[in-house]
N, C-alpha and C positions, 0 to 999 in steps of 0.2 A: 729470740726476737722480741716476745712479750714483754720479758725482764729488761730487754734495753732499751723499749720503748716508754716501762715505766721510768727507767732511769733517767732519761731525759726528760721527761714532762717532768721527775721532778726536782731533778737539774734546774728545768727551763723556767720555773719557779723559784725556787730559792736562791740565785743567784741575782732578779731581778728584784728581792725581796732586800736580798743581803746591800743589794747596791742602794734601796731607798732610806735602811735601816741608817747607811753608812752617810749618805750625804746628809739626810734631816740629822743626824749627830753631829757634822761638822757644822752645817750652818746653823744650827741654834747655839751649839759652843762658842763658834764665833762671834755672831751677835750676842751673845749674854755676856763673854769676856767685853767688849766694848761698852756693852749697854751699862755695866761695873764702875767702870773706867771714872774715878771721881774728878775727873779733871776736866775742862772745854774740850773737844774734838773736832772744832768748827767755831768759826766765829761768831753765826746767829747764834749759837746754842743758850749764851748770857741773854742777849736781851730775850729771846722767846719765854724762860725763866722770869725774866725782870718782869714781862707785859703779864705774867701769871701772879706773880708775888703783888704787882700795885693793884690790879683787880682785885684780888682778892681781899687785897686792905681798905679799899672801899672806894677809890680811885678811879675814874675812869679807865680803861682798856685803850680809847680812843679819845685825841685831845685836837684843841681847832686850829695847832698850827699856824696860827697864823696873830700868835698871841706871844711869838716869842719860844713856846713849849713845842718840842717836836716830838713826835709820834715814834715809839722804839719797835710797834708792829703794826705793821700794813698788811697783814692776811685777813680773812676772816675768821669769825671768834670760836670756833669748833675745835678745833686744835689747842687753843689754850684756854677754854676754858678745860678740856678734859684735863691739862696740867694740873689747872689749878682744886682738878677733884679728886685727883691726888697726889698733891706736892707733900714732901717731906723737906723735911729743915735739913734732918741731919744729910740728906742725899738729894739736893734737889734736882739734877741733871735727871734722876732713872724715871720718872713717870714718862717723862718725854721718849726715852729711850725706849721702856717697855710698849710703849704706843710703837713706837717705828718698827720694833720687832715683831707685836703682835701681828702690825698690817701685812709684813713682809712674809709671815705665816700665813695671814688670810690670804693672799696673793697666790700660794702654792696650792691653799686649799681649793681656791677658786680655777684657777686654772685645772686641775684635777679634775672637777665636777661639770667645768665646761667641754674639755673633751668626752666625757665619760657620757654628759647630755648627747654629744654629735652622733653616739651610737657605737665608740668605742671601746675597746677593751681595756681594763686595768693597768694591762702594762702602757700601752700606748699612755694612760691618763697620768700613770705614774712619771710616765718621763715626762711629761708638761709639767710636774710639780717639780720635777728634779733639774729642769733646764731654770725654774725660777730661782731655788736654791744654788746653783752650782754657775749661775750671773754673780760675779764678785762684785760688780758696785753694789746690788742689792744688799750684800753683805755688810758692805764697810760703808756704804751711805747711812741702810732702811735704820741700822741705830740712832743716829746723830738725831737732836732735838731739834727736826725741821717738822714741817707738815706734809711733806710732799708721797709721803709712803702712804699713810693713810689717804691722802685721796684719790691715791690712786687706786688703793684697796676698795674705797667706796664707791669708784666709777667702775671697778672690775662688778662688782655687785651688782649696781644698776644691771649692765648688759646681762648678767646672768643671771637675774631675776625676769627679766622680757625674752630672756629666752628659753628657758624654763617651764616659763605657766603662760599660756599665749590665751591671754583672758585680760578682760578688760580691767581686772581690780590687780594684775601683774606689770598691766603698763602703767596702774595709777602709783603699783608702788615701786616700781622700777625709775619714775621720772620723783619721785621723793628721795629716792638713793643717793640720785644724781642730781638733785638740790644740796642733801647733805654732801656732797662730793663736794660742789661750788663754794660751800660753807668751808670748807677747810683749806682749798686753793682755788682763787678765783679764776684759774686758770683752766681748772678742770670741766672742761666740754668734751672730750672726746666720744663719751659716751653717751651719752642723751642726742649727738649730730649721729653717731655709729646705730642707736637702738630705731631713729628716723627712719635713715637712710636705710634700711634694714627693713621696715615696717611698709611704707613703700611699695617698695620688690613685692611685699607678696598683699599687702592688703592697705590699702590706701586709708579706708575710714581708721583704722586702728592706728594708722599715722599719725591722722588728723586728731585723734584724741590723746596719744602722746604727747605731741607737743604742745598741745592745748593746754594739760595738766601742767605739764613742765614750766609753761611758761608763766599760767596762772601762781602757780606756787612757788617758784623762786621771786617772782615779781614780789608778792604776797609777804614772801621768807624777807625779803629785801625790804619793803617798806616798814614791815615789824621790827627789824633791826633799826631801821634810821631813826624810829619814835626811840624803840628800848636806848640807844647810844645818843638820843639830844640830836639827831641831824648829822652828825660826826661820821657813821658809820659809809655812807657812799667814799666822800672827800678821804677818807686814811685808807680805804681797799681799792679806792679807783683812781681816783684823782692824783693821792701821795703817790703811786705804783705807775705811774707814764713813768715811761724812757725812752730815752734814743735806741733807734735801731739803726745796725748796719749790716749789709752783706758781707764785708770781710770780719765785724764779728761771729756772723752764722758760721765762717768758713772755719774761723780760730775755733770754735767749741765743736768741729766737729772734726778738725782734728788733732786737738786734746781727746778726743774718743774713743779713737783708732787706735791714737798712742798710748793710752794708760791701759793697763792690763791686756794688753794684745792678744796673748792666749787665750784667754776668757773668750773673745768677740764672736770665739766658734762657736759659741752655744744662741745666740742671741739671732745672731747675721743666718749661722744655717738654720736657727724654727722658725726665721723672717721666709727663706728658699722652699723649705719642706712645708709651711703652711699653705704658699702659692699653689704648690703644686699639688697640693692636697683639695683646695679650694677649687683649682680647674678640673679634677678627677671629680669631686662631689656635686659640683654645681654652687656659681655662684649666691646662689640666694639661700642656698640648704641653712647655713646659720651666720649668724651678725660678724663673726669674725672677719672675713675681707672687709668689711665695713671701718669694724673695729679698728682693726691692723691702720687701713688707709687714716683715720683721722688720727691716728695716734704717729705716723710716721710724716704726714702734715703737722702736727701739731708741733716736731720739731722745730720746726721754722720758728720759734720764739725763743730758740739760744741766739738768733741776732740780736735781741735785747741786751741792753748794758747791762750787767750785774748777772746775763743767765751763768747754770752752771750743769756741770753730770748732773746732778738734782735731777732736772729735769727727763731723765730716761724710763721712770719706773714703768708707767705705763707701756711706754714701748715695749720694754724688756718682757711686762706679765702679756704682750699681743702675742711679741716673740717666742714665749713659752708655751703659749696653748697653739701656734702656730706647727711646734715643734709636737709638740703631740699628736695632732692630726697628719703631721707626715709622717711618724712612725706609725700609725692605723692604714695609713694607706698603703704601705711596702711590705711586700709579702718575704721579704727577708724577713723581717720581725716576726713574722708567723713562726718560723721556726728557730729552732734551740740554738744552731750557732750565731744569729743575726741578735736572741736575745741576751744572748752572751757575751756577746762582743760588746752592742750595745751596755750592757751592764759595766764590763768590764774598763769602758771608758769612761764610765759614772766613777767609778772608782779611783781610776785614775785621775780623775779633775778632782777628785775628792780630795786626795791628798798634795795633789799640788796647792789648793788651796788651804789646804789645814796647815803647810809647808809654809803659805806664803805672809798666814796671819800670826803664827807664829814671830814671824821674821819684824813683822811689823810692830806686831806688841810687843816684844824685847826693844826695839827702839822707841817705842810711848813710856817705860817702864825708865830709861835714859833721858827722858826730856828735861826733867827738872823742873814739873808743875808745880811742885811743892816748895821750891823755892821763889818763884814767882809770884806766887798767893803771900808766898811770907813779905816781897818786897809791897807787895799790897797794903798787906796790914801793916808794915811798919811805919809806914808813910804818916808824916803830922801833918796834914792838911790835905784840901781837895787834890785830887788824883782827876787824869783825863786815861782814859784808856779805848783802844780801838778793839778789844775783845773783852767786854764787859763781863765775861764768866768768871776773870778773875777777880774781879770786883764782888764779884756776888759770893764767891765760897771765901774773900777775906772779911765780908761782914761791910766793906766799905762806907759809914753811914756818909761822905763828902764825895763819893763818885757824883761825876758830873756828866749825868747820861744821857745817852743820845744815840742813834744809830747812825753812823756816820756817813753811810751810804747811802741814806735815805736822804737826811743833810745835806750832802752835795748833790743829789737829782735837785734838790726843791731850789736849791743856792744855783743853780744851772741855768733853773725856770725863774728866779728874780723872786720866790717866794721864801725864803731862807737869807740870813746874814752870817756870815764866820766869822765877822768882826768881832763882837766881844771875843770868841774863844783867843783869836789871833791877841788879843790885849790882855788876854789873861798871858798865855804864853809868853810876851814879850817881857810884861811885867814880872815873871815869875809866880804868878800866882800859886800855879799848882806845885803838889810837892812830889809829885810822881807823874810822868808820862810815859805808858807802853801804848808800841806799836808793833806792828806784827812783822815790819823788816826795815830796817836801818832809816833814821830820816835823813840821812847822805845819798842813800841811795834806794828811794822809795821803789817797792816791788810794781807792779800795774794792779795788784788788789787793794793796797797802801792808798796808792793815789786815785784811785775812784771813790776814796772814802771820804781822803780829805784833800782840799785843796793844798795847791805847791807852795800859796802865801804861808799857810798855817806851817808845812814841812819845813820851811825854808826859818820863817823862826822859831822851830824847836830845835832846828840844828846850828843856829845861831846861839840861843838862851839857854841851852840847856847843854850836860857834857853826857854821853853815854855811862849808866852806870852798875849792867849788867848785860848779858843776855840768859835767857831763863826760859825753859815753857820753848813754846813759839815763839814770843815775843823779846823785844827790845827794849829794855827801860832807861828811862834817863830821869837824871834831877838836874832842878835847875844850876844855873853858874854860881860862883861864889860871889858876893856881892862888887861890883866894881869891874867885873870880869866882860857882864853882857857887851856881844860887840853888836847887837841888832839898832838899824838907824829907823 
């Protein structure tokens, strides 16, 4: 009885061990083969790149718009400037990349240390780390050169820093966290409304000093930015960044959600079920997570924006993970050896579905034909227009004619933007290369939020298709005599 007692506790260990061993191997595999990947993976990925490369050259980051010159990034500058402090020539795409992975890691760590704070156990903490790894958007997103992993990592901070050290110099640096959070996505509130609302419940003045900090110092972070960028800096983060919203947009991105990796949604949707019920066992006030959870699964509500996309999950996903943690401390299945086993055993099982499934994907990135794409870049004698500007950047383009075309039409929307020249460049033939990211025949719905149907309408007049390559569509212009545009 003794001997089979130790067998199982050390069973009930090493298999739990063996499962976390097994998923941080795939999800860092996975993201470091993407984070590699020398080619664009996303559309932002060029210009985030480009707003690192002109900063750096001495250039403003943010331009006034209204001069003719349009702004190719509207986030704020935390994000790229860390690009730009360490961009490589020969690789520019992996600083950004290594950033999205790193957060994607601090994400798992965080969650980990959050349950482990709640007063749970290892394994319980370990599976909040494992539910963040074994989310495949966080996989095949947290690489790509957006900002959105990192701030989520920094708002995951925030909150686990105020709940951590419940002292007054914790909420001063918990509400700095969650300034640098707003620094990287201005979007990012979830956690400074979550550390509030939290603070509140059990102690009012500690509230009130929170958001006091909070507010003084982003205000503060904000006016310092408007001097350091010449005034620029509000009008390109706030102003460039209005869009239209609609309810049947919110409904379209959420279910694109449902639909894209189905499988996966078990890990995410059930630590959303088991946090609850872990939260009504414990007591709502015991820690900021119900808080958390709530403003992060509100905070959804801004895929009704034009232009939102999955991007915008991360935070859910890391609520959803530490959610999941705390309802495996709470079920006394887990307590013992066949619940940790089983448990384990389904970590492994996601493990390899997804090691399965990235596989499947990178043998079709590896078929793209970026490398010929880039070539029709560089070949090109004259200015080029391109609706994914990363192929511009690794063909060296010194005549791209850049712009962020989504940005473009919000501002061409609001009467503050023209596409006139572009459209007279195009008629004229100006450029010598046009890529688009899907037919100008038959523009995709990402195509035509980029650019107006004037400007599609004469590239598919002026110009003959004369590749597809990459993602993308390339055309050159007609041969002279040929144009039938009126």
């Amino acid at each position: 009885m003794i001997a089979g007692a130790r067998r199982d506790r050390w069973l009930g260990a090493v298999a739990p061990a063996a499962a976390i061993v097994a998923v941080c191997a795939v999800a860092v595999g996975a993201m470091m083969q993407l984070a590699r990947w020398p080619f664009p993976l996303e559309n932002f990925e060029g210009g985030c790149v480009w707003a690192a490369k002109i900063w750096a050259a001495g250039s403003g980051l943010y331009v006034d718009g209204l001069d003719g010159r349009l702004p190719i990034y509207n986030y704020p500058p935390l994000y790229v400037a860390l690009i730009r402090a360490f961009l490589s020539a020969a690789s520019p795409f992996l600083a950004g990349r290594v950033i999205g992975v790193t957060s994607v890691l601090a994400l798992a760590a965080l969650a980990f240390a959050f349950v482990r704070r709640a007063g749970a156990g290892r394994f319980a903490a370990g599976a909040a780390a494992a539910a963040v790894l074994l989310t495949r958007d966080n996989l095949l997103f947290g690489p790509t050169v957006r900002c959105d992993a990192l701030a989520a990592a920094l708002s995951l901070a925030g909150v686990w820093v105020a709940y951590r050290w419940a002292s007054a110099r914790a909420g001063l640096a918990a509400a700095a966290i969650c300034v640098a959070a707003w620094f990287a996505k201005q979007s990012a509130v979830a956690a400074p409304i979550a550390v509030f609302v939290w603070l509140v419940a059990g102690d009012r003045r500690a509230a009130a000093r929170f958001a006091i900090c909070y507010a003084f110092m982003l205000g503060g972070a904000i006016a310092l930015a408007e001097a350091a960028f010449h005034g620029l800096f509000w009008r390109n983060v706030v102003d460039f960044s209005l869009t239209s919203y609609s309810l049947p947009g919110l409904a379209h991105q959420l279910g694109k959600y449902f639909q894209a990796f189905w499988p996966w949604r078990a890990v995410p949707l059930g630590g959303a079920a088991l946090g609850v019920f872990a939260a009504g066992r414990a007591g709502w006030r015991q820690s900021p997570w119900p808080a958390y959870f709530a403003a992060c699964a509100l905070g959804l509500a801004a895929l009704g924006k034009e232009g939102a996309s999955l991007f915008y999950f991360f935070e859910f996903h890391a609520a959803c993970a530490i959610g999941f943690g705390l309802g495996v401390s709470r079920i006394s299945f887990f307590d013992r050896f066949a619940g940790r086993t089983a448990l384990a055993g389904a970590a492994l099982c996601f493990a390899a579905l997804t090691a399965a499934a990235q596989h499947a994907m990178l043998a079709g990135l590896r078929a793209a034909g970026d490398a010929e794409a880039v070539g029709l870049v560089r070949a090109a004698r004259g200015p080029v227009l391109l609706e994914d500007s990363g192929y511009g950047l690794l063909a060296g383009a010194p005549k791209l004619d850049l712009i962020n075309p989504f940005l473009a039409s919000r501002l061409a929307a609001r009467g503050k933007f023209a596409f006139a020249p572009w459209i007279d460049n195009v008629r004229a033939g100006r450029y010598a290369l046009i890529e688009l990211d899907s037919p100008a025949e038959r523009p995709a719905l990402a195509t035509r939020s980029r650019f107006p149907d004037a400007l599609l309408r004469a590239i598919a007049q002026n110009y003959v298709p004369a590749a597809a390559a990459g993602h993308g569509y390339f055309y050159l212009p007609k041969p002279p005599g040929a144009a039938t545009a009126k």
